[in-house]
C-alpha positions as CSV (number, residue, x, y, z in Angstrom):
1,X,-28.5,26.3,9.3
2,X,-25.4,24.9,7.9
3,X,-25.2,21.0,7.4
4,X,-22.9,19.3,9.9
5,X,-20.0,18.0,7.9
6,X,-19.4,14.7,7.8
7,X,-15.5,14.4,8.3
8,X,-13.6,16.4,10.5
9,X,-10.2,17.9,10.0
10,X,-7.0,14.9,11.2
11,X,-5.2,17.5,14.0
12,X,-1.9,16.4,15.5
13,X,-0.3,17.3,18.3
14,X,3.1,18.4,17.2
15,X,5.8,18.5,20.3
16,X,3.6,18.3,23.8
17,X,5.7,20.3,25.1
18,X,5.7,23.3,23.0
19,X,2.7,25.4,22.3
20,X,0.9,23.1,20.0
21,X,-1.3,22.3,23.4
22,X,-2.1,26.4,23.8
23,X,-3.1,27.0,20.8
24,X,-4.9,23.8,19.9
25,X,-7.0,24.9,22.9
26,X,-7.7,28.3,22.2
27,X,-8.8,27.6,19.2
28,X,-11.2,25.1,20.1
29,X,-12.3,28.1,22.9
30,X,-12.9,30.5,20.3
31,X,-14.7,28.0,17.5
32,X,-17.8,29.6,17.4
33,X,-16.9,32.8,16.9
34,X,-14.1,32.2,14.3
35,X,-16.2,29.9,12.5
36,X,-13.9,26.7,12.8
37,X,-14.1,23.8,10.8
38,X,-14.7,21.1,12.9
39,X,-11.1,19.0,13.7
40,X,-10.0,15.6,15.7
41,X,-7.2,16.2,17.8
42,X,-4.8,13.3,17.5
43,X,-2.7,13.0,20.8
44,X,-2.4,12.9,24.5
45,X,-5.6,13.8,26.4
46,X,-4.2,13.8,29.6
47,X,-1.3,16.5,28.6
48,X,-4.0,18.3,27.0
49,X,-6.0,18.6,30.5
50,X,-2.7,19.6,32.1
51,X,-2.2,22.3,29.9
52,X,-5.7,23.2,30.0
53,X,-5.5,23.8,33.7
54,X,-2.4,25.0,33.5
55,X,-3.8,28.0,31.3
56,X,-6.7,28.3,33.3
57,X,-9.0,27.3,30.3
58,X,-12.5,25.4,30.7
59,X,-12.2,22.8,27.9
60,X,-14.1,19.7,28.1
61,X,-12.0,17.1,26.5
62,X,-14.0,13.8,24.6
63,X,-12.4,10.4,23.5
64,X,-13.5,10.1,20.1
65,X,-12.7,8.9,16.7
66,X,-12.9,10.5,13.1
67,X,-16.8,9.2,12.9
68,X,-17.6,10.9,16.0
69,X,-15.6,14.1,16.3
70,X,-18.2,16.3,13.9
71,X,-21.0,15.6,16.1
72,X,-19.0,16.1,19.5
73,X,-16.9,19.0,18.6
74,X,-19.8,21.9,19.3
75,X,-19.7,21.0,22.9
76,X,-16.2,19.2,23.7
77,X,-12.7,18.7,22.0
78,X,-12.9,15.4,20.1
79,X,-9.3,13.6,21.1
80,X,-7.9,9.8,19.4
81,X,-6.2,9.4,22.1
82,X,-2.0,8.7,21.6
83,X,-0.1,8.7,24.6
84,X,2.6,11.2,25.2
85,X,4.8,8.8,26.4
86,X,5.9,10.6,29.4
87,X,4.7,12.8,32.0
88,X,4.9,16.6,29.6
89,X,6.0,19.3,31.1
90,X,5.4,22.7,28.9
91,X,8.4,24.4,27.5
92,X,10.8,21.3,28.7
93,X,10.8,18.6,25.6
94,X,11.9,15.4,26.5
95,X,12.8,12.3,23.7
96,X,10.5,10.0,25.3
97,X,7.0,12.1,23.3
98,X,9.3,11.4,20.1
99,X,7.3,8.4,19.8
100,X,3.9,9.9,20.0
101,X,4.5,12.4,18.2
102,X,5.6,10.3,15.0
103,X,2.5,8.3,16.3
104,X,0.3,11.2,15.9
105,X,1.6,12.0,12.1
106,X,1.3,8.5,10.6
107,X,-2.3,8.0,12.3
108,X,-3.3,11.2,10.5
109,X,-2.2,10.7,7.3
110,X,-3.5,6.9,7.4
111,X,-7.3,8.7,8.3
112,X,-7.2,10.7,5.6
113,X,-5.3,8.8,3.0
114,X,-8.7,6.1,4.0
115,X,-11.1,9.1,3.8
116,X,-12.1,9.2,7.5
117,X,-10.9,13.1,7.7
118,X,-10.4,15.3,5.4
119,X,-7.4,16.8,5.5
120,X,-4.4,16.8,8.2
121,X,-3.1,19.8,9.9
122,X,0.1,19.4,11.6
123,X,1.2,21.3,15.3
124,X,5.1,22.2,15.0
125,X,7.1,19.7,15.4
126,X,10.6,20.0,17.6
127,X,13.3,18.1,14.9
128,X,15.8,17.6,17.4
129,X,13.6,15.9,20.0
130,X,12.7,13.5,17.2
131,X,16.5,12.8,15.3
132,X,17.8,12.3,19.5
133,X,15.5,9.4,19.2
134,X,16.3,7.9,15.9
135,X,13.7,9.6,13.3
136,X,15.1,9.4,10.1
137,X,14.0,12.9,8.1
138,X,14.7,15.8,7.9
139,X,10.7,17.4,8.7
140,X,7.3,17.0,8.2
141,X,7.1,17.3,4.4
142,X,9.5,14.3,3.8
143,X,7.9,12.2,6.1
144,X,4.6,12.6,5.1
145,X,5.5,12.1,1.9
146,X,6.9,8.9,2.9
147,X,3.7,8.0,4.3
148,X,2.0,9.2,1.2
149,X,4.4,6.9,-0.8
150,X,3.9,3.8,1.1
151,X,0.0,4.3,0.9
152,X,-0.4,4.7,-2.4
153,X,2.6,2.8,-4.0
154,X,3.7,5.4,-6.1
155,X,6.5,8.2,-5.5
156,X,5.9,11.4,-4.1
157,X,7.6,14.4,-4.5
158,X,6.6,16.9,-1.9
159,X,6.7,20.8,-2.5
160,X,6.5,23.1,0.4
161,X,4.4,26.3,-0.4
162,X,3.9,29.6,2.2
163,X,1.1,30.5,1.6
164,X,-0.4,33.8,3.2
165,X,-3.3,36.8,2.5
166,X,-0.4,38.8,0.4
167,X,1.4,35.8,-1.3
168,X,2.2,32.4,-1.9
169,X,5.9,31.2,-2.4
170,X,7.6,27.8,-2.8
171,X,11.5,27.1,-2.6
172,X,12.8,24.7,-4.7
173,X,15.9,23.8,-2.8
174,X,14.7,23.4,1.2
175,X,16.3,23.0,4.4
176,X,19.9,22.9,2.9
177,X,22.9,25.0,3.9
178,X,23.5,28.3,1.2
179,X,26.6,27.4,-0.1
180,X,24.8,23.9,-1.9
181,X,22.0,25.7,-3.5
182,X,24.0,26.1,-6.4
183,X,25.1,22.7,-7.2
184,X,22.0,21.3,-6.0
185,X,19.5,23.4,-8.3
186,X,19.2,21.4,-11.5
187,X,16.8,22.8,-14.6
188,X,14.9,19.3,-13.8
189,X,14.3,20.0,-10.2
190,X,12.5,23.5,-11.0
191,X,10.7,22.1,-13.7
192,X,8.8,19.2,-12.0
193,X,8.5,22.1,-8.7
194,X,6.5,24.4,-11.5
195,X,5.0,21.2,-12.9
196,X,3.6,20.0,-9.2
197,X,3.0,23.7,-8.3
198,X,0.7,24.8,-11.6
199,X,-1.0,21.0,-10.7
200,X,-1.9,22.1,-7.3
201,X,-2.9,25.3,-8.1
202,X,-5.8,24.4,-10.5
203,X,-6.9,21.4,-8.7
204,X,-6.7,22.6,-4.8
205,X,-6.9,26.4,-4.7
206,X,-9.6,26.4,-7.9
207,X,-6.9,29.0,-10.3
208,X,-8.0,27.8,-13.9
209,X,-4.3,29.3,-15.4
210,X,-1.9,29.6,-12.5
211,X,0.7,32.8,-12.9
212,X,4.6,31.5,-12.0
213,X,6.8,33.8,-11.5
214,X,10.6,32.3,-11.1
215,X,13.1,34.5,-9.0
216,X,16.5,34.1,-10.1
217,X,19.5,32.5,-8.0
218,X,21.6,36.1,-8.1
219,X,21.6,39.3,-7.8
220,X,20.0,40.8,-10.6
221,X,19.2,37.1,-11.8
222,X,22.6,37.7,-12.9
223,X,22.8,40.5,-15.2
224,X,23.6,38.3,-18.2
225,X,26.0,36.4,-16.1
226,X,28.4,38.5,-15.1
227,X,27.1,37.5,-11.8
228,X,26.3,34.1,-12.4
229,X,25.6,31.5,-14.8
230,X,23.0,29.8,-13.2
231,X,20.3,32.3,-14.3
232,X,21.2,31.6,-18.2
233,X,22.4,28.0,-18.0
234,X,20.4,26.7,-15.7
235,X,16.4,28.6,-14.6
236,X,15.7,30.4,-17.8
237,X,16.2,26.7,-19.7
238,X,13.7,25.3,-17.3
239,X,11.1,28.5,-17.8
240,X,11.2,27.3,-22.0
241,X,10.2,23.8,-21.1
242,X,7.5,25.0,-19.1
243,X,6.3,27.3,-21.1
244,X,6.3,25.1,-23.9
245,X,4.0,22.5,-21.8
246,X,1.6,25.1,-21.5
247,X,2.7,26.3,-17.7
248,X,2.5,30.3,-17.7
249,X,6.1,30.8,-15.9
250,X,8.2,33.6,-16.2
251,X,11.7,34.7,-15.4
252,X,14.5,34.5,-14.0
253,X,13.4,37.7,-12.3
254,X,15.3,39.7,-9.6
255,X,14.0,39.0,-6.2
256,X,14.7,42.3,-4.9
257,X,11.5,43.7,-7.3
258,X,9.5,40.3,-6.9
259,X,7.7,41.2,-3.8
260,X,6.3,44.6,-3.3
261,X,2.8,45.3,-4.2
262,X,2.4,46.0,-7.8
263,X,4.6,42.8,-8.5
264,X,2.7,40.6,-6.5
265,X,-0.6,41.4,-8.6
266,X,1.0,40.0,-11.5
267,X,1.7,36.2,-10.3
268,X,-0.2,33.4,-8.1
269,X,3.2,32.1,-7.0
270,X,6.2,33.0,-6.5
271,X,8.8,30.4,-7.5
272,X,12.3,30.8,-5.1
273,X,15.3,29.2,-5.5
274,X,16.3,28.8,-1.9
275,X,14.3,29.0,1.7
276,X,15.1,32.1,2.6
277,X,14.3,34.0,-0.7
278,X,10.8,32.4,-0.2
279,X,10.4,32.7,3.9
280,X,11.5,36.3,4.5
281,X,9.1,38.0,2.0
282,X,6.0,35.3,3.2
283,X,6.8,36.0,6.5
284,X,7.3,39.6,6.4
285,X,4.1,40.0,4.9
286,X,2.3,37.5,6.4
287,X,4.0,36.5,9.8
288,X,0.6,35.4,11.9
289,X,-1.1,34.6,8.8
290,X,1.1,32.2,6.7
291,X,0.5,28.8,6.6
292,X,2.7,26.0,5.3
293,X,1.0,23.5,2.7
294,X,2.3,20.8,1.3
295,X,1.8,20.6,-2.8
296,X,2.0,17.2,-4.4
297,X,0.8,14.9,-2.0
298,X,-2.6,12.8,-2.4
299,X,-4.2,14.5,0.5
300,X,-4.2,18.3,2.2
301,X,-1.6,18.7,4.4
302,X,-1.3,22.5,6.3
303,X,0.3,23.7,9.0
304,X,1.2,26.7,11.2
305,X,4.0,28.6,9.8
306,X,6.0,29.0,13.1
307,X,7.6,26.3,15.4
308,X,7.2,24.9,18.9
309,X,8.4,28.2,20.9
310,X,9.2,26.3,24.2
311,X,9.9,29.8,26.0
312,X,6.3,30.6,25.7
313,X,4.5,27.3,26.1
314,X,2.1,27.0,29.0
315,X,2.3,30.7,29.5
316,X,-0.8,31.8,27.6
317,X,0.6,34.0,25.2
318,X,1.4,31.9,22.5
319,X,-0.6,33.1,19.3
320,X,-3.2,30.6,17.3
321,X,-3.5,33.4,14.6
322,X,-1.4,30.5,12.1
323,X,-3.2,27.5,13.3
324,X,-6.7,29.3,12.9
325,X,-5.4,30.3,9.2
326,X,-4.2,26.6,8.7
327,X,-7.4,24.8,10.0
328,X,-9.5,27.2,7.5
329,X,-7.3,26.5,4.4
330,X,-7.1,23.3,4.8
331,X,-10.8,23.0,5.2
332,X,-11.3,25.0,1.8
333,X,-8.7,23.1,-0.2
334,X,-10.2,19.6,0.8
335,X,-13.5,21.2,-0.4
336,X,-12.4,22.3,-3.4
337,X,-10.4,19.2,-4.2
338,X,-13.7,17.4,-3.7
339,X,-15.5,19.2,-5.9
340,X,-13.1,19.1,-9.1
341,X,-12.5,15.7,-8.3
């Protein structure tokens, strides 16, 4: 038999009313049999009870805290308790959870920043619940590297990766509208991406000589600029630099021939220049499967690759597929980060 671990996964509760509460429950209903790591559940018990019911699932809930989840998870859901701040209904957010939610996230990150859990897995969040009552980012990655910041007193720069069964893709330039990719993708910003990304990839995911290969901004990464500049003047200057640190990038490549299946075999990540270049192909081959990691932080940080769904909550047929998927990774990247330590 397997030794118990030690330190359980740092779960939060994303929006309470959104399906973060269905699928944190069927998960822990189905540990056994997919194997789960063990993981603390940062957030309301008693909307977690409500939901329960409300799904018609037996799960015995237990107050607990990071020392006492491992040992209490086989027979109950280990909860650190954060008050919702309001009766939650599902599907019908409400600005008073903004609180515990934001709660939930800094409590996390403070565990496992102090080496209480692991790693922290983060339920979808609802952005607009949270800016209505003040909250000062614009997602998850910033603010936990915020939090990562003001821990460790020295700057982060957080890189979002998809990373699924059939491929793993970063954007450089986030949640920004199309028309600013352009002036906002410098040769600097793709270089310390590559830099963080090659970082991550030896030290989290165990790659000895991590493959990047870097999508152009146009069609045809250009064609010599005759449809676009940014290609010449701006990526393929970057890829040198790399290269000449040692970093195994290549490109600017055409993103329409990045992606099917003999391309993929010849890269570990794909490098995009904007969020859609990277999110359609990770999703369309991985929709249920992806999972969002954060690259560049001091601690693992995953997440379900899908958002709070309000239609669906409370309705039991929300899917855990991406939570399952998240909980594992970030169970085997805090156990390879451990061990090449």
């Amino acid at each position: 038999m397997a030794p118990l671990p030690t330190r359980p996964l740092a779960l939060t509760q994303g929006d309470p009313a959104g399906i973060a509460l269905d699928i944190t429950l069927d998960a822990w209903t189905r540990r056994k049999e997919l194997s789960l790591p063990p993981f603390l559940f940062i957030g309301d018990p008693e909307a977690l009870a409500v939901r329960a019911h409300l799904l018609e699932l037996t799960v015995p809930l237990q107050i607990a805290t990071a020392a006492t989840a491992c040992a209490v998870f086989a027979d109950a859901l280990p909860v650190l308790a954060v008050p919702a701040g309001v009766d939650v209904a599902a599907g019908i957010p409400h600005v008073a959870t903004a609180r515990g939610t934001i709660a939930a996230i800094e409590l996390a990150v403070k565990l496992t920043v102090d080496g209480e859990t692991s790693a922290v897995v983060t339920n979808p969040i609802a952005k607009s619940v949270l800016y209505e009552a003040g909250f000062g980012f614009p997602g998850h990655t910033e603010f936990l590297a915020d939090l990562a910041g003001k821990a460790t007193g020295k700057t982060v720069m957080p890189v979002m990766m998809l990373a699924g069964p059939k491929l793993r893709a970063i954007p450089v330039t986030i949640h920004i509208p199309l028309k600013d990719v352009p002036s906002s993708l410098t040769a600097e910003l793709i270089i310390e991406t590559c830099r963080i990304a090659a970082a991550d990839l030896r030290r989290r995911f165990g790659i000895a000589h991590p493959r990047l290969a870097v999508a152009g901004l146009n069609p045809h990464a250009g064609e010599d600029g005759a449809l676009g500049k940014e290609d010449q003047e701006i990526i393929h200057p970057a890829i040198e630099v790399l290269r000449a640190e040692g970093i195994d990038a290549f490109g600017p490549l055409p993103a329409d021939t990045m992606f099917h299946d003999e391309a993929r075999r010849r890269y570990d990540v794909a490098i995009c220049m904007y969020h859609d270049q990277a999110l359609i192909p990770a999703k369309a081959l991985g929709f249920d499967d992806s999972v969002n990691v954060t690259l560049g932080l001091p601690f693992v940080r995953t997440s379900p690759d899908h958002g709070t769904a309000f239609g669906i909550a409370g309705k039991g047929i929300a899917n855990a597929h991406s939570l399952v998927a998240a909980l594992r990774l970030a169970d085997d990247l805090a156990r390879v980060a451990g061990e090449t330590a």
